[in-house]
Backbone as a chain_set.jsonl record, in Angstrom:
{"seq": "XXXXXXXXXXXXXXXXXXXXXXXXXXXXXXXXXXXXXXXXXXXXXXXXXXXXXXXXXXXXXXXXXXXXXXXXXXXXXXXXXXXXXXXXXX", "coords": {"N": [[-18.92, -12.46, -9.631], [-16.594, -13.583, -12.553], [-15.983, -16.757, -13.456], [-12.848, -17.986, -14.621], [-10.23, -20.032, -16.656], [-7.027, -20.807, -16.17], [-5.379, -20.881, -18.29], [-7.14, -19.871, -19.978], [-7.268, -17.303, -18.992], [-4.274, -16.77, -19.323], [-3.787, -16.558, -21.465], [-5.481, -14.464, -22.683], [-4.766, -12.272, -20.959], [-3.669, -9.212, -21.639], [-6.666, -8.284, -22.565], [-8.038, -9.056, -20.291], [-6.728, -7.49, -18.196], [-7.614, -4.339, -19.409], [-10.326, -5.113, -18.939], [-10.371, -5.353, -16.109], [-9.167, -2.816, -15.433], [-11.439, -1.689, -15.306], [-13.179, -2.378, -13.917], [-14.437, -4.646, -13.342], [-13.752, -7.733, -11.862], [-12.297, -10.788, -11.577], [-11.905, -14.381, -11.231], [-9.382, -16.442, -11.274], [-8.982, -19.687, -11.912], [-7.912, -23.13, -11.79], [-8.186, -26.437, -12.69], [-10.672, -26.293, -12.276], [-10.664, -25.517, -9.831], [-10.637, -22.745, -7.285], [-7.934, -20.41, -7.563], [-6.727, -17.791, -7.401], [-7.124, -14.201, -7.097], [-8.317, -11.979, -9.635], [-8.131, -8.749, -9.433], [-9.091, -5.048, -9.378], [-6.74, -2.59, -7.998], [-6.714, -1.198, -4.861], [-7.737, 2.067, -4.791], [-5.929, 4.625, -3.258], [-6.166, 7.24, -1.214], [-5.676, 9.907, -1.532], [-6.44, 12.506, -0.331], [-6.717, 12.088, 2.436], [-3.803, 11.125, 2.412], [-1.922, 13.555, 2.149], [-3.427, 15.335, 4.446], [-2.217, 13.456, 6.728], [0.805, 14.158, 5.685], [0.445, 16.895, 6.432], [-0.362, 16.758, 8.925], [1.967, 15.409, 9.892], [4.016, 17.51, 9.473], [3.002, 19.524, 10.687], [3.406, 19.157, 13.71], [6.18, 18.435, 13.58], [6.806, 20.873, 13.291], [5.932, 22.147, 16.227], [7.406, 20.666, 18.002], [9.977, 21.807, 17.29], [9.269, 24.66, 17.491], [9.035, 24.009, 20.241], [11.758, 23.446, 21.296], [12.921, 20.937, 20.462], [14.594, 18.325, 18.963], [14.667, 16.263, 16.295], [17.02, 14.135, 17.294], [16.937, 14.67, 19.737], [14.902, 12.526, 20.636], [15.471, 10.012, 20.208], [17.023, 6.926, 21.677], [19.948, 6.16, 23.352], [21.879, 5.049, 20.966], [20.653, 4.786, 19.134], [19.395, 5.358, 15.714], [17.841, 7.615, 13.727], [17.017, 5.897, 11.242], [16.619, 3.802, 12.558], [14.122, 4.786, 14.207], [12.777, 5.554, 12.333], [12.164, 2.937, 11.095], [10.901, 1.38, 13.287], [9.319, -0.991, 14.577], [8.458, -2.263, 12.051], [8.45, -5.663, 10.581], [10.549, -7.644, 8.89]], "CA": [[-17.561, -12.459, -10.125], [-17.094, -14.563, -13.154], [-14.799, -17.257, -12.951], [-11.953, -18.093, -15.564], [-9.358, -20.95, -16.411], [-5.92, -20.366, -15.633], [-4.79, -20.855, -19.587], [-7.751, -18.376, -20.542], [-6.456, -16.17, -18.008], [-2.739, -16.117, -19.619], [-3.9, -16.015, -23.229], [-5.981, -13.214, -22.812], [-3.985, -11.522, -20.291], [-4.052, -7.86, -22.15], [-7.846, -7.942, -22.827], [-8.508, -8.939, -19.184], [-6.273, -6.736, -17.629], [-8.395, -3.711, -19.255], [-11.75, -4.949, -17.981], [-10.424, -5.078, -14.927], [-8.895, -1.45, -15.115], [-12.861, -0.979, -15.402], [-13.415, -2.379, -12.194], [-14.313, -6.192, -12.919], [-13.254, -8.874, -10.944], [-12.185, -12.269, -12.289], [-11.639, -15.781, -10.303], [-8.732, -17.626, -11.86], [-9.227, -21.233, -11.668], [-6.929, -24.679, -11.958], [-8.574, -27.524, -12.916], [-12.139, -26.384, -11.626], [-10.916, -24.898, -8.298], [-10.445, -21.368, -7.549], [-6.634, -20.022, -7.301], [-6.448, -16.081, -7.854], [-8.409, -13.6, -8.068], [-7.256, -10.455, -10.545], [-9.42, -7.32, -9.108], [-8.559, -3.931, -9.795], [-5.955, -2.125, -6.815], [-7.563, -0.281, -4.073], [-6.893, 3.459, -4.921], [-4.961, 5.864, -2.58], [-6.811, 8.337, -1.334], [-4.687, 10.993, -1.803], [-6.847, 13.668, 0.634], [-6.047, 11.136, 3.801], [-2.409, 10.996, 3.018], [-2.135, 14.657, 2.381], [-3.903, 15.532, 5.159], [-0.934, 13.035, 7.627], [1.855, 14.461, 6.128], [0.575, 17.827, 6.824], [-0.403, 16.488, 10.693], [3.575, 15.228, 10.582], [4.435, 18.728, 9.278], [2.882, 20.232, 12.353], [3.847, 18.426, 14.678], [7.811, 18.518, 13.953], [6.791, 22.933, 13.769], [5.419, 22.182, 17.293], [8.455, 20.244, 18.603], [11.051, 22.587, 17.029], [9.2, 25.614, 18.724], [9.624, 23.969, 22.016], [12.992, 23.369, 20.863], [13.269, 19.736, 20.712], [14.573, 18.349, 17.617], [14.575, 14.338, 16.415], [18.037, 14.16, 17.985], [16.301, 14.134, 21.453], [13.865, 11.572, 20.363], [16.403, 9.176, 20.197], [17.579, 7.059, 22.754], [21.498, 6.149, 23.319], [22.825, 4.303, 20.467], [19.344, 4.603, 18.29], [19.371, 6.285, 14.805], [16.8, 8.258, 13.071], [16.716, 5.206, 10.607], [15.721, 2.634, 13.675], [13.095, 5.317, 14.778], [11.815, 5.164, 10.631], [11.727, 1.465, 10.953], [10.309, 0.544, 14.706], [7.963, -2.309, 14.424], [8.73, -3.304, 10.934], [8.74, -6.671, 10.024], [11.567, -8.025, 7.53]], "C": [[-17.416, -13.649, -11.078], [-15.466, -15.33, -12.716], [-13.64, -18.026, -14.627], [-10.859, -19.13, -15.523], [-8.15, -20.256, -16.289], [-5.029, -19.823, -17.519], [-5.699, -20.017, -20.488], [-7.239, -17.316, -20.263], [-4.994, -15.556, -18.865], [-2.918, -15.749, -21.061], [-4.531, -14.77, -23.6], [-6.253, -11.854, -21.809], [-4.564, -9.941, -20.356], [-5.959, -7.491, -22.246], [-8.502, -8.225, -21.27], [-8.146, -7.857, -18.054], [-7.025, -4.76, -17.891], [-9.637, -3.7, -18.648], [-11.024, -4.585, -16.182], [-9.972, -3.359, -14.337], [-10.308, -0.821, -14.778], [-13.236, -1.168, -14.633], [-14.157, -3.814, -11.813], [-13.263, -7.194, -12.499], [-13.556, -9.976, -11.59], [-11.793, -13.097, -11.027], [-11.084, -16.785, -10.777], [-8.975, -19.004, -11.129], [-8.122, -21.807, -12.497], [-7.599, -25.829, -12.121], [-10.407, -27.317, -12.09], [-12.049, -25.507, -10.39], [-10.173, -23.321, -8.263], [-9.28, -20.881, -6.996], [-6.21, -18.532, -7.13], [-7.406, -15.711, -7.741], [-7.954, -12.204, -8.811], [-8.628, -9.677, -10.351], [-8.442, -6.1, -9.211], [-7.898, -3.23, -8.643], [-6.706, -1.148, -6.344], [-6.82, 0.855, -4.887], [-6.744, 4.153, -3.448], [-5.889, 6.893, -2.332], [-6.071, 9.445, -0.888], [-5.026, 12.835, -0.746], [-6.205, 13.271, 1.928], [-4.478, 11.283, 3.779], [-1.576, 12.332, 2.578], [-2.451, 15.545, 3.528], [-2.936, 14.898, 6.433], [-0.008, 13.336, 7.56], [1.973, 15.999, 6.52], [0.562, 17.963, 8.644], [1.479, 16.434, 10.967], [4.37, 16.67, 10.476], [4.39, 19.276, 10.597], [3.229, 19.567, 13.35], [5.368, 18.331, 15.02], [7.673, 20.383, 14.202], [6.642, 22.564, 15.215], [6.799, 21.651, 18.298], [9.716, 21.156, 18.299], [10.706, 24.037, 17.815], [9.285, 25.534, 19.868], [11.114, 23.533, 22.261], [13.635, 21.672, 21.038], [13.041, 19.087, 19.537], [14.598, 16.674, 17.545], [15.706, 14.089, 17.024], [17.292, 13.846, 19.481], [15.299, 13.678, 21.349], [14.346, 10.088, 20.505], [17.088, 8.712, 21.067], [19.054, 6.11, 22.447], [21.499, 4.59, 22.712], [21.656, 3.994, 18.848], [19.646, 5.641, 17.141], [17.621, 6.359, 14.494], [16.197, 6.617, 11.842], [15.576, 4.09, 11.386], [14.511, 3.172, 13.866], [12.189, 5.462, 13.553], [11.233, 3.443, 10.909], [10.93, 0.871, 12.374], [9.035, -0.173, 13.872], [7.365, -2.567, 13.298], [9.441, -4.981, 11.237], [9.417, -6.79, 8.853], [11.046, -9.613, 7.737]], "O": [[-17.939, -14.706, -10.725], [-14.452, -14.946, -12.133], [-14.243, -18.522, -15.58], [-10.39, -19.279, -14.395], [-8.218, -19.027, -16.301], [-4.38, -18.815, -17.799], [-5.285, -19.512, -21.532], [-6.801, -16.468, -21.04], [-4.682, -14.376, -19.025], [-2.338, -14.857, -21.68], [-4.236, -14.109, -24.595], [-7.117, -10.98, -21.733], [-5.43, -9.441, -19.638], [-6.357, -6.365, -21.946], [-9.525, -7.584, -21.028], [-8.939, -7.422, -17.219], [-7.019, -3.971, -16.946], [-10.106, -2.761, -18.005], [-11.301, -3.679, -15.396], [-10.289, -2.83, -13.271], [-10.447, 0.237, -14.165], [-13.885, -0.245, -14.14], [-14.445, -4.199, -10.68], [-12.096, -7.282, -12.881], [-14.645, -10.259, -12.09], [-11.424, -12.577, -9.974], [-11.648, -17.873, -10.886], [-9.119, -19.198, -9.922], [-7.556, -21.321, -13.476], [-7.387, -26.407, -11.055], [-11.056, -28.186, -11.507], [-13.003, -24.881, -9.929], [-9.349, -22.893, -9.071], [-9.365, -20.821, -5.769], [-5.116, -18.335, -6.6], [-8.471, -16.263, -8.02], [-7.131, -11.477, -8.254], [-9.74, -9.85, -10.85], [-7.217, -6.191, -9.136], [-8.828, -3.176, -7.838], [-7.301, -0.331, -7.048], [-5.737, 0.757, -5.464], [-7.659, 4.059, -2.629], [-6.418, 7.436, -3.302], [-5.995, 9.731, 0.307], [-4.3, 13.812, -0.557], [-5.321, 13.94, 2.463], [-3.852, 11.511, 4.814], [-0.362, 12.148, 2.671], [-1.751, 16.552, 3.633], [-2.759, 15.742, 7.312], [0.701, 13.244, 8.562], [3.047, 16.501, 6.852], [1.119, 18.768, 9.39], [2.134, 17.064, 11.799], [5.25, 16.949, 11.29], [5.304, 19.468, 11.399], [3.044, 20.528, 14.097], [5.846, 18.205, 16.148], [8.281, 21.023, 15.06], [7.781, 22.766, 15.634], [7.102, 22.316, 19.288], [10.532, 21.202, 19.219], [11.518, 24.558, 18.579], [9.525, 26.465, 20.637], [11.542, 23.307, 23.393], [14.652, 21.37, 21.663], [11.95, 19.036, 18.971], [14.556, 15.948, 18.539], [15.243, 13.339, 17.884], [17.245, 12.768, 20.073], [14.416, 14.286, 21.954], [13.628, 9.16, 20.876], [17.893, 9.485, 21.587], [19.179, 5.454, 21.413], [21.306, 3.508, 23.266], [21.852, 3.262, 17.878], [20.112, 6.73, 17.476], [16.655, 5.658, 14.795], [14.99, 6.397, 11.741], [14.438, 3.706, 11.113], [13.579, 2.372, 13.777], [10.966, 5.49, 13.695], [10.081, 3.009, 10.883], [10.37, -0.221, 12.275], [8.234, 0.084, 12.973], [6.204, -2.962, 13.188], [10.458, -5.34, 11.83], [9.053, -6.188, 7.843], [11.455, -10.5, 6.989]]}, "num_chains": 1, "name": "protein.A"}
């Protein structure tokens, strides 16, 4: 991974930001020591999360044929929003 100053880094922003679309990895640096690093964003794999919301698909079919809808998932005083958010961190 090569490594780069911080004021190279901002001046040639646009021309780094394509390599890296290409799939190099840089190692901003500050005075010698290493601060950043600008690598290209994992991708999404789009089969995997395809593939969960069809599991969540089935799974509400499966609960609605036994006739039990998010309403009785919910316990007294709990919304559908709380039951989106459980065991988020803010």
């Amino acid at each position: 991974m090569r490594e780069i100053g911080a004021y190279e880094a901002k001046t040639h922003l646009p021309k780094l930001l394509e390599r890296v679309e290409k799939g190099e990895r840089f190692i901003i640096t500050r005075h010698g020591r290493p601060v950043a690093e600008l690598a290209p964003v994992g991708k999404r794999d789009g089969d995997s999360i395809r593939r969960a919301i069809g599991d969540l698909r089935s799974f509400r079919d499966e609960l609605a044929r036994r006739g039990v809808g998010v309403r009785d998932l919910l316990r007294k005083g709990e919304t559908v929003r709380d039951l989106a958010h459980k065991g988020h961190r803010y």
